[in-house]
N, C-alpha and C positions, 0 to 999 in steps of 0.2 A: 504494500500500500504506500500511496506519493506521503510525502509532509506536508500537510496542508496549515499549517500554523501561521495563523493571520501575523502581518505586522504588527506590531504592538503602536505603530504608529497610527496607524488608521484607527485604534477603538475609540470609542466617546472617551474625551479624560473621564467622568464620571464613573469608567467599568475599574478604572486604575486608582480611583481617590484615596486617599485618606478614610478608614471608620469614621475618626470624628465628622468629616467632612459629610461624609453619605448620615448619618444620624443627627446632623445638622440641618440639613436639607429635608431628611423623612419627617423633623419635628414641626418643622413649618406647615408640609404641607401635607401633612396630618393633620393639622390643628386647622387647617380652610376646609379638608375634605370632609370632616365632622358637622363644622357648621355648613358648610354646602348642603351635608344632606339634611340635617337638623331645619333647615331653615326651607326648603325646597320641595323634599316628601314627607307626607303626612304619616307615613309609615314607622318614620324616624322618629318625626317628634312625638310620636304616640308611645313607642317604644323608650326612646330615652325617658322620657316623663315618667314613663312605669317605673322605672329601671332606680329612680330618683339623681339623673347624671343629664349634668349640660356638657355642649363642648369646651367652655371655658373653664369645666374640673380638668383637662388635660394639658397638664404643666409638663410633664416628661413622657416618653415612650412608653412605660411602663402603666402608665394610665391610664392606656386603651383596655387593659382588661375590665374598667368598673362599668365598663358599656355593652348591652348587651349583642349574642350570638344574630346576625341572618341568617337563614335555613329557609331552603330551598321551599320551602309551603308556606314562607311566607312572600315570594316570588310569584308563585301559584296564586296564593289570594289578593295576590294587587295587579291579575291580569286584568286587558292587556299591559296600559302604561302610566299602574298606579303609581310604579317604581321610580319614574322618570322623573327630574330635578330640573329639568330645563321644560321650556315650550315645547309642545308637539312639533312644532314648523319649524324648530332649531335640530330638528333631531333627521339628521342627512342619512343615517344607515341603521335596518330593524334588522336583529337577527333573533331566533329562536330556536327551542328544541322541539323533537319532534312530540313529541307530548301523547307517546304513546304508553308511559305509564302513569299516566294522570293530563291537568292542565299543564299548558306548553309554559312554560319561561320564557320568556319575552327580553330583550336586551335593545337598548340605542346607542348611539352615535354621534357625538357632536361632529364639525367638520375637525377642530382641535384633537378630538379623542380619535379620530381616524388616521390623523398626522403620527400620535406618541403612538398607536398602535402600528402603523406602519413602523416607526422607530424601533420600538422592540423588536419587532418580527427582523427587521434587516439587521438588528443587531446580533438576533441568533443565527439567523444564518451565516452571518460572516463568521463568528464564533464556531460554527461546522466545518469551516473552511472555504466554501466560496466570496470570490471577489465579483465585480463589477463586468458585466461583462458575461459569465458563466453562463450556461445552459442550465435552466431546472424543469425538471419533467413533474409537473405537480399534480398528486395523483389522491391528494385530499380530496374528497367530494365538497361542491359548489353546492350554493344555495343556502337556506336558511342554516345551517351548519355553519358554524365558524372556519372552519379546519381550510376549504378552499380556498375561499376569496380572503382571511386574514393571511395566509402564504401568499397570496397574490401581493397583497398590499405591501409586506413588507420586502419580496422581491424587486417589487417595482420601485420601491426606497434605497433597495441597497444600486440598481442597476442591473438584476439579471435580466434576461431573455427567458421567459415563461411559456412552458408549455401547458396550456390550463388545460389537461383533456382528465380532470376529476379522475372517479372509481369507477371498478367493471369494463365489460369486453376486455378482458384478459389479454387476449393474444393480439390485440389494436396496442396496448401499452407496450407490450415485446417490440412489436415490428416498430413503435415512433422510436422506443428505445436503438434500436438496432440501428433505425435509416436516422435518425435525426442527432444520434449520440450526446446526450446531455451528461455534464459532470455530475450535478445530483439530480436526488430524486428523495421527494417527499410523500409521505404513505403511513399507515398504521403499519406496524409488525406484521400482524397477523397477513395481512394482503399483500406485505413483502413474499412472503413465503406462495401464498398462490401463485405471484409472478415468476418467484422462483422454479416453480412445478409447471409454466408455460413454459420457461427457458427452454425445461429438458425435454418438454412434450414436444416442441420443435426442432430438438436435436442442436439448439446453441449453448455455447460454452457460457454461463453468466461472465467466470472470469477475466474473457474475454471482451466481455463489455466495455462501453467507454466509462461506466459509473465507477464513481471514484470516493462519494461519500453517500450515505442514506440519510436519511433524519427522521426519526420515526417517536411517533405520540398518539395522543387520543386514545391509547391505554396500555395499561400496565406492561411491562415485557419484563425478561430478566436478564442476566449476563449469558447464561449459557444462550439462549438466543444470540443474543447480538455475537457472539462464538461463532453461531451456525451461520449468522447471515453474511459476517464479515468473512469465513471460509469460502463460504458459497459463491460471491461474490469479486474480493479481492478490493472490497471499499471498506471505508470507516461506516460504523455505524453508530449515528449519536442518537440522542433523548432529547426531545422539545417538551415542555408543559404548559399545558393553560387551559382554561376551562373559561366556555361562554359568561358565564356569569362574572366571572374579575376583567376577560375582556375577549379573552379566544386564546389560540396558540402562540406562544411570544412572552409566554409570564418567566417561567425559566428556560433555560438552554444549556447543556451539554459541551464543554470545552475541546475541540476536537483535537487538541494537543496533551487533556491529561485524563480523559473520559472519567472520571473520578465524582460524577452528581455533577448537579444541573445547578447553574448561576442563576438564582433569583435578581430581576432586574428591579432593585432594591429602590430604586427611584420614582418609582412608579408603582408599586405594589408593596406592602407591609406584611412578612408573615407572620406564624404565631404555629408554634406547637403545642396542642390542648391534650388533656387527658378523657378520651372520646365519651367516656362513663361521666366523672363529677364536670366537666367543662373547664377543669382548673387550668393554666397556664404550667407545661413543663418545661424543665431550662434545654438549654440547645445542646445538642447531641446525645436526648434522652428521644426514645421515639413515643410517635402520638398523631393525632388526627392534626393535620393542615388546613389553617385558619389564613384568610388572604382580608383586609381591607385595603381598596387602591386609596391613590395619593394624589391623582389628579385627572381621572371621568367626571367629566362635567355631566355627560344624557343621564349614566346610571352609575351613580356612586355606589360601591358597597362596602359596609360597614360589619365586620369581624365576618364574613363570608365561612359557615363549615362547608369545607367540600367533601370531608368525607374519605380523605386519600392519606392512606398512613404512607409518614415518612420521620425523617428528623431534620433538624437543621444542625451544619457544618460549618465551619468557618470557611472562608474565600479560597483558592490556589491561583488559577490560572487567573482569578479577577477578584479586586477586594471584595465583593458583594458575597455575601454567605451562599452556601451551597446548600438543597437539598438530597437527600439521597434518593435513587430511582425508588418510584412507586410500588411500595411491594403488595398492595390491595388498596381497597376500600372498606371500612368499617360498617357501609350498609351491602357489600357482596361478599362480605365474610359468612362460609357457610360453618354453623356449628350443629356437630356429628356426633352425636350418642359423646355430648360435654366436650368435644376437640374443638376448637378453634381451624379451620382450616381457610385455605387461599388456595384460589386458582394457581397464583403464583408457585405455591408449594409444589403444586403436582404437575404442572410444567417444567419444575428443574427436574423431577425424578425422571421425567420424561424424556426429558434431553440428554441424560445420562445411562439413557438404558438403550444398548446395541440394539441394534434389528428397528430401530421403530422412527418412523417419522415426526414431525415434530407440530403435527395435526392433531386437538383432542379437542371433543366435549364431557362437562360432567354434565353425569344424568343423577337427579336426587327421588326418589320414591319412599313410599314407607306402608310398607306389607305389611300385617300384621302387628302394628301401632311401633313398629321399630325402622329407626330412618335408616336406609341403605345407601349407599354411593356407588354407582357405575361409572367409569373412565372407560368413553370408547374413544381409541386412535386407531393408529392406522402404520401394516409394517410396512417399511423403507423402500422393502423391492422385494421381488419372486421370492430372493433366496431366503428369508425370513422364514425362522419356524414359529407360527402364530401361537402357539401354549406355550412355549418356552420363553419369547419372549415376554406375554401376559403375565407369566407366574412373575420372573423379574421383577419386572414392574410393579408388579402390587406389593409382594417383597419388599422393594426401596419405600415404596411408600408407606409400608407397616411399621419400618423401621426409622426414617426419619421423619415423619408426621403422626405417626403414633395409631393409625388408626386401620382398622381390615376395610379393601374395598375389592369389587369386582373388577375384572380388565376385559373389555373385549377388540381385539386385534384384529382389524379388516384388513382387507386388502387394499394395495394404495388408491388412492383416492376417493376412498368412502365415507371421509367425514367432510359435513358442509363445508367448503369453503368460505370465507368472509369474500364480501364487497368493499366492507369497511371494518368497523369497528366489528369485532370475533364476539359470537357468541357463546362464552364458555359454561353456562349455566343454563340446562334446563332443568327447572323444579316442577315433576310431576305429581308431590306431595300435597 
């Protein structure tokens, strides 16, 4: 794989400041983003009022704990744009989710918040390693989704050349790949791998491709992954984070010089590691649920934002701005299994680790007989794969290092859904 280690000359000085400098800066505009939304949505000042806290109690950084949590239903009950702190006719860009497990969340856009969010976005990409100039094949899906058009936005910030051709028709992404050779390419994990299984279903070498970095987000992956993809491949592959609600993709990024967790773009977002059960505030480099309030959306401010996404907070390496560490779940797709705690995440490294098997799975959850069971179905690697041997394995590994018995059953390649997008690793039949 090339070096792609940006000049240090090109970052924002702000990725290189001073802590005091950057928590000099987070104080201020902390202290507007409070009163922004206090004074702007009714939401807020219903909330603070209960809470008994104005924005003028926060004297230091530490003082955003006396305010209370946003959660996502209360997003749901201020659709569509109770949320919103500015004019409807100031608000240049709506994005939303699909609101297929309840009412949709709703998000705006000043012209200003579309600027810093372009800003971030080119900031992490440069941070992956492309320059000005570069070919990006962006393979996020467009539309009400952030994931597209915020890659867009901040490509067209940094100066790439964009190929906006979204998610699906698999074998159209291969062939732009092939005829039109971009240095990266932006995509979930999960649909990296689909593309990777076009590669060979059309008998081309990935490594032979022009791709020279991946960027991959919109959910969870692990190291033994980005292992397979950067083998498979012969690119870097980094971690993006962000979630529609703080603003879209562009909140952290992955340093493609020390892949070591994701630089929170500290300037424009404020985190907070909570203890997901009491909501207490835990210190940094304890893990816990990731709490985001921004520091300057002007459409939709959010204030102590849970996302829901365990991780911890790191000190700076490749940028003074604190790192988190990759996403190892969520505390609402945390599956618990006759009292185990378990993550998809978990049973995806066993997976990766066990010969014969590809690196395609769904959990199935059911419960026969008033007792929950777990099925893992994947899928072997190729012909030569003995299917019980490799199952038993597997379930093995994961008896062992997650503590709990499950079924395995081992298809033949290609039998588990493939993603479009975002993987569905959970059905709960229960």
């Amino acid at each position: 794989m090339k070096n792609l280690t940006p000049d240090r000359s090109t970052l924002d000085p702000i990725e290189v400041a001073s802590r005091d400098e950057i928590t000099a800066l987070q104080l201020d505009r902390l202290k507007w983003s409070l009163n922004h939304a206090y004074t702007n949505v009714p939401h807020y000042k219903t909330a603070f009022d209960a809470a008994g806290v104005h924005p003028d109690d926060l004297t230091s950084l530490g003082d955003l704990a006396k305010f209370p949590f946003t959660a996502k239903q209360d997003l749901r009950a201020n659709y569509p744009f109770g949320m919103f702190a500015v004019p409807r006719d100031q608000v240049k860009r709506i994005h939303a989710s699909s609101g297929t497990t309840g009412q949709p969340t709703v998000v705006g856009y000043t012209e200003n918040d579309l600027a810093n969010w372009g800003q971030v976005v080119a900031r992490s990409l440069r941070a992956a390693g492309l320059q000005p100039g570069d070919l990006l094949h962006n393979a996020y899906g467009y539309g009400l989704f952030t994931g597209g058009l915020g890659i867009h936005l901040g490509a067209d910030a940094l100066g790439l050349t964009t190929i906006p051709i979204s998610g699906g028709m698999t074998p159209r992404q291969v062939r732009l790949i092939e005829d039109f050779k971009p240095k990266g390419i932006t995509v979930t994990p999960s649909y990296a791998l689909s593309v990777l299984d076009e590669f060979n279903a059309q008998g081309l070498d990935p490594r032979a491709s022009s791709l020279e970095v991946g960027i991959f987000g919109a959910e969870p992956w692990t190291n033994a992954m980005r292992t397979e993809i950067e083998q498979a491949f012969d690119m870097h592959a980094v971690d993006i984070y962000g979630l529609s609600e703080v603003i879209g993709p562009g909140v952290s990024m992955e340093c493609v010089e020390t892949k070591d967790g994701l630089h929170i773009w500290e300037d424009h977002f404020f985190p907070e590691i909570i203890d997901p059960n009491s909501g207490e505030p835990v210190a940094d480099g304890e893990m816990g649920e990731l709490v985001f309030t921004s520091l300057t959306k002007e459409a939709f401010p959010i204030i102590r934002y849970r996302t829901r996404d365990l991780t911890r907070l790191l000190p700076g390496t490749a940028r003074s701005m604190r790192r988190m560490e990759k996403v190892t779940g969520r505390s609402d797709d945390m599956i618990i299994l006759r009292g185990v705690n378990v993550f998809p995440t978990q049973i995806e490294e066993c997976l990766m680790a066990t010969p014969g098997l590809a690196p395609h799975f769904q959990i199935e959850l059911t419960k026969p007989d008033r007792m929950d069971q777990m099925r893992v179905l994947c899928e072997a690697a190729d012909a030569n794969t003995n299917h019980a041997d490799a199952g038993k394995t597997l379930a093995s590994r994961i008896k062992q290092t997650v503590g709990i018995s499950v079924a395995v059953d081992v298809a033949d390649p290609g039998r588990v859904e493939r993603s479009q997008g975002k993987a569905v690793r959970i059905v709960d039949k229960r």
